[in-house]
N, C-alpha and C positions, 0 to 999 in steps of 0.2 A: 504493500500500500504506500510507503513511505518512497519507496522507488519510485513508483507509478505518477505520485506526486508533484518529487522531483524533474522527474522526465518531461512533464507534461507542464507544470510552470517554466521551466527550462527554454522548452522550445515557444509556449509563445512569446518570452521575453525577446528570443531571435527570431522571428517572425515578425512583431511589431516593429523592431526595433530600427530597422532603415528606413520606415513609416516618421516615426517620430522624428528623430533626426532630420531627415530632410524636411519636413513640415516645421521645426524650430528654427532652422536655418533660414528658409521662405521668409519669414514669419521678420526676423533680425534684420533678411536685407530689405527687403519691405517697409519697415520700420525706418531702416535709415536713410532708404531710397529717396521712397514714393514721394513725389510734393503732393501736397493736402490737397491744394486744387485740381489737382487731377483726377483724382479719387471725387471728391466733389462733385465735380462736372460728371463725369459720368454715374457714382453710384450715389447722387446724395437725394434723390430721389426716388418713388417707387414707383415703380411703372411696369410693365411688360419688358419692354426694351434695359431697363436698368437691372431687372429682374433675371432676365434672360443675360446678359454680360454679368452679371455675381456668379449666376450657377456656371455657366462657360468658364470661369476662371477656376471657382470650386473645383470642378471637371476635372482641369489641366494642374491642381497642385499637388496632386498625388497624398494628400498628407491623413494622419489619424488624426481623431475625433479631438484630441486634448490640443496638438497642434492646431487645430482647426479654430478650436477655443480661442487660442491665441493671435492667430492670421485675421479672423472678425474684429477681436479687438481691436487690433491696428486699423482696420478698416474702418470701424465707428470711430475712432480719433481722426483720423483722417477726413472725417465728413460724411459716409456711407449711410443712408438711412436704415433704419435700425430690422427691416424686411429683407435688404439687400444682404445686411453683413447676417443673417441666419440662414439666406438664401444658399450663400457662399460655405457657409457650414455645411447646411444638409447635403451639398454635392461635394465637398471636401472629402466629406466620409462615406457614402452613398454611390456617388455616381463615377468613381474613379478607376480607373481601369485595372488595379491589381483586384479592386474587390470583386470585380466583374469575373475574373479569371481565376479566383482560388471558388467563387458560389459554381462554374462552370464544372470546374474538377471534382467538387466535393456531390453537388446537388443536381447539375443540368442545366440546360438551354433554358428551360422554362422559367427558372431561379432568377438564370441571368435576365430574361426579360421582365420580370415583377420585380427586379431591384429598380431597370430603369424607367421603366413605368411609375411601379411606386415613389421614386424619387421626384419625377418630375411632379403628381398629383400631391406629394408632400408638402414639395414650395408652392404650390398654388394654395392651396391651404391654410397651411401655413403663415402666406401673407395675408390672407382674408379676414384670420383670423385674431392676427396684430394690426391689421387697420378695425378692424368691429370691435376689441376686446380690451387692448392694454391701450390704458391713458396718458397721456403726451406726458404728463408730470414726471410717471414711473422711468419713460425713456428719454425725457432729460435729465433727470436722476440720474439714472444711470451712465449716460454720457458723461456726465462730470465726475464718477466713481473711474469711469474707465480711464478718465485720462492722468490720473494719481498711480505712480508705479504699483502700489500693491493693492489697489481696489479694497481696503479694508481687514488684510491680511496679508503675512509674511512680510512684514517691513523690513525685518533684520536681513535680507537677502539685495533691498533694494536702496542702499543709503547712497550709490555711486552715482546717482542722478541728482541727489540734493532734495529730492523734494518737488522738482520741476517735472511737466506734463512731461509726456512723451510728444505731444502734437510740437514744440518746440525742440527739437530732435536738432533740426537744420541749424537751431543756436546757440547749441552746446555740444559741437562736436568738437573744436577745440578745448573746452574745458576736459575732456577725458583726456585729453591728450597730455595736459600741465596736471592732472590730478593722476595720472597713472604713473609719474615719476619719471616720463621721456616727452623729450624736448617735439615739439610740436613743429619747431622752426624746420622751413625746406621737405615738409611731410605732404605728401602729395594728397590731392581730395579722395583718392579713391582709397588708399591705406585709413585714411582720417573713418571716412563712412565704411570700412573694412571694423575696425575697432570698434565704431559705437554698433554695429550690426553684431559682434560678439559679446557686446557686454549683454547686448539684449537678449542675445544666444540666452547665455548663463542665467541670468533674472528666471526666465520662463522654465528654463530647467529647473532650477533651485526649488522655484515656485509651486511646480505639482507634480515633482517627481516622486513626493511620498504616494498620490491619490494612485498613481499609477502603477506603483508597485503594490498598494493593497488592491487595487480591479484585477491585477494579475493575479495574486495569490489566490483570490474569493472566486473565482473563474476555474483556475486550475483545479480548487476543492470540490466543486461542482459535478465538473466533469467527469471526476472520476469515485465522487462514491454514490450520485443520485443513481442510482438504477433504473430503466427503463419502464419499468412497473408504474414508479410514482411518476414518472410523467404522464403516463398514460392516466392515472388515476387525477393530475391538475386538469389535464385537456378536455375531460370529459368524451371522450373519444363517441362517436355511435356512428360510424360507418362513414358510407359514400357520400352522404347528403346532408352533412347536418346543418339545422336551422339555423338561422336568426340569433337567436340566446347562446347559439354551441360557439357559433363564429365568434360576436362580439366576444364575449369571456375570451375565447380563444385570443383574441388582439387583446384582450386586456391582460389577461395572464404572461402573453409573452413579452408587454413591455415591463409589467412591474419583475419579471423575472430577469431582464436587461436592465433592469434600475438597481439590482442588487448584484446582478454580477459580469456587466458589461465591463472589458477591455478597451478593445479598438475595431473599429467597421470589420479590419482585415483578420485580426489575429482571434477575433471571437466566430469567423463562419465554421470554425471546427462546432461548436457548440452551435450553431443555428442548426448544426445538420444531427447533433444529439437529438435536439426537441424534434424537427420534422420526422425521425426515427422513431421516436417516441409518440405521437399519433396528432401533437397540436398541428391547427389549419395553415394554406398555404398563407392567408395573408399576416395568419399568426406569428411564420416565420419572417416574413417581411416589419413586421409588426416591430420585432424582436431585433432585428437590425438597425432599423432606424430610430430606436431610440437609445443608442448610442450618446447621444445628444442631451439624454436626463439619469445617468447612474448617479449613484452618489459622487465620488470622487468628481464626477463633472458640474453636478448642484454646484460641490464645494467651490470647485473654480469658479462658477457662477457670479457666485458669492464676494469673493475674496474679488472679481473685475468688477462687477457693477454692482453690489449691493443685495441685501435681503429679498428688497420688493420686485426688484427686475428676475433674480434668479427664479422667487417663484411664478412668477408669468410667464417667463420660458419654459418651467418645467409643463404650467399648464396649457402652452399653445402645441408644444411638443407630443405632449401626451394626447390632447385629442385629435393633432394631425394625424399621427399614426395608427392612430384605431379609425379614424375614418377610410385610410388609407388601405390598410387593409381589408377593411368592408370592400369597400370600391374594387380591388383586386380579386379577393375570392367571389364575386357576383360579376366580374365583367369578363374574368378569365373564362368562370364555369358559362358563363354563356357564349364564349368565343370558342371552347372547346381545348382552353389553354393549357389547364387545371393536370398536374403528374398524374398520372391512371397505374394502377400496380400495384405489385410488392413496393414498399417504403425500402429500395438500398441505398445504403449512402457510403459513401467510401468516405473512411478516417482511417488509412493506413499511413497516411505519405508522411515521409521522412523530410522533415524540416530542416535537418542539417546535410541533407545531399545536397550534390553540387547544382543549384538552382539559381535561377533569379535574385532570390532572397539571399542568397548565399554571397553573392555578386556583389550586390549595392549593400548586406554589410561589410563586405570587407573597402568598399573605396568609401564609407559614412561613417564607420566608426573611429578613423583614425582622426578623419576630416571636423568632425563629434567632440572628442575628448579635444582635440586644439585648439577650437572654440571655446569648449567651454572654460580651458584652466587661460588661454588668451583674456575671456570675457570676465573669470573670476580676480584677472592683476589687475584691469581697467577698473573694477571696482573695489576692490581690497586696496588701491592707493587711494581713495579718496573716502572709505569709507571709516578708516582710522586715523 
């Protein structure tokens, strides 16, 4: 058991783990990059059009759910309306091509089409739901939590900014330079925003790399002593066709079951394909996926970027996107003819430490990773004592 354990937290740690990375890096040069009016102009609005360029970007960042966390932030600092920068999340985590290809390997063709489906009726939702629901008060509340290094938590990680927004990035790149104890003169722009991109690296790490390694641990416990029985007996299982009451519960069950042991989009479809084995509905499993977006460890971050009252109105726009989403999916598949037919097989053989993909982008992320972040820890370890 204690093997099983080990093995099994193990490999999702390498699994997520050039997820995360690369999504904190994103996340740092972005931050030191992006001008504000740029972002502005295009996503500081909601619309279709602004809606659609957040998810297009989400799309193409390849990143997990906690990076993701982070990358919106930067975005709502930068000007992003507050539809936009969740828009950019749900497809961060959802709609990005490694998750498309490990749900293909584990679950099938079908899987893969009900993530992208379900992703895109997500953000639609989604935003309907944060223009009819949450009050401007709450998200400019939050916007001014957001732009305080530690949103109301973990200070002690964050003293190398002073105290100043991040949205003022652009004019305090030289102060890292004089406060990290090397001489800023004849320092070129790109080393200059190279530096404040690391220090920001480290912050974000510092920040929720505990929530992260307890989603890993409570995930990996999961998976291997729930036996297949007691899912069967949460899912309410009754055959080919079940109702109305079986579905719903089925989507409800599978996000609060992702609220207590969610990882990351990619590194948890090992477990989307335990419950679909176990008898909960298709859009259960989708259900289950996308709320990624509301486990604990993510509340927490919530919390700690914008505030008490914003986190729980994400939790609650989150939570009913994905149950409606799901609806939507098991009634529009089962009438399309979409819906898996069969034996429930799922393959959970594959070896996480072969020479794969995964294997690839950790070896050229994690040296890339640690440089960043002990670079990122001297930028603020000189100024922070």
């Amino acid at each position: 058991m204690i093997g099983e354990l080990v093995t099994s937290w193990t490999g999702m740690v390498w699994e997520i783990f050039w997820g995360l990375a690369l999504g904190f890096l994103l996340s740092g040069v972005i931050r030191a990059w992006v001008p504000a009016e740029l972002v502005g102009d295009k996503l500081g609005r909601t619309s279709p059009r602004s809606l659609s360029l957040a998810t297009g970007v989400g799309a193409l960042s390849s990143s997990c759910s906690y990076a993701a966390a982070s990358m919106a932030r930067t975005l709502i600092m930068k000007g992003a309306a507050w539809a936009n920068a969740m828009a950019f999340m749900v497809a961060s985590t959802n709609l990005v091509f490694e998750i498309l290809i490990v749900l293909f390997s584990l679950l099938g063709m079908a899987f893969v089409l009900g993530e992208l489906v379900g992703g895109l009726i997500f953000i639609v939702v989604m935003a309907v739901l944060v223009r009819l629901l949450v009050p401007s008060a709450v998200i400019d509340a939050a916007r001014e939590n957001a732009g305080h290094d530690s949103g109301g938590g973990g200070h002690e990680h964050h003293h190398d900014h002073g105290g100043h927004d991040h949205d003022h990035d652009h004019d305090h790149d030289h102060d890292h330079d004089h406060h990290s104890g090397h001489s800023g003169h004849g320092e070129s722009a790109m080393l200059a925003k190279l530096r404040t991109a690391a220090s920001h690296f480290h912050m974000d790490v510092t920040m929720v790399g505990k929530d992260i390694l307890i989603g890993v641990t409570v995930a990996a416990i999961l998976s291997v002593i729930v036996p297949d029985e007691a899912w069967r007996a949460i899912f309410l299982t009754e055959g080919d066709n079940p109702g109305f009451g079986v579905l719903l519960w089925n989507a409800v069950a599978g996000s609060i079951i992702a609220v207590l042991a969610f990882v990351c989009s990619v590194g948890n479809i090992v477990l989307a394909a335990v419950l679909w084995k176990g008898g909960i509905s298709f859009g259960g499993v989708i259900a289950f996926i996308l709320s990624d977006l509301i486990t604990l460890p993510m509340l927490s971050v919530y919390r700690r970027y914008y505030g008490w009252k914003a986190a729980a109105w994400m939790a609650l726009i989150f939570f009913l996107g994905a149950i409606v989403t799901a609806l939507c999916l098991d009634y529009g598949f089962a009438a399309l003819g979409w819906l898996p037919e069969g034996e429930r097989q799922v393959s959970l053989g594959r070896d996480v430490f072969g020479w794969n993909y995964v294997t690839l982008l950790n070896l050229v992320l994690l040296p890339v990773a640690v440089a960043a972040f002990f670079w990122g820890r001297r930028q603020g370890g000189g100024h922070c004592h």
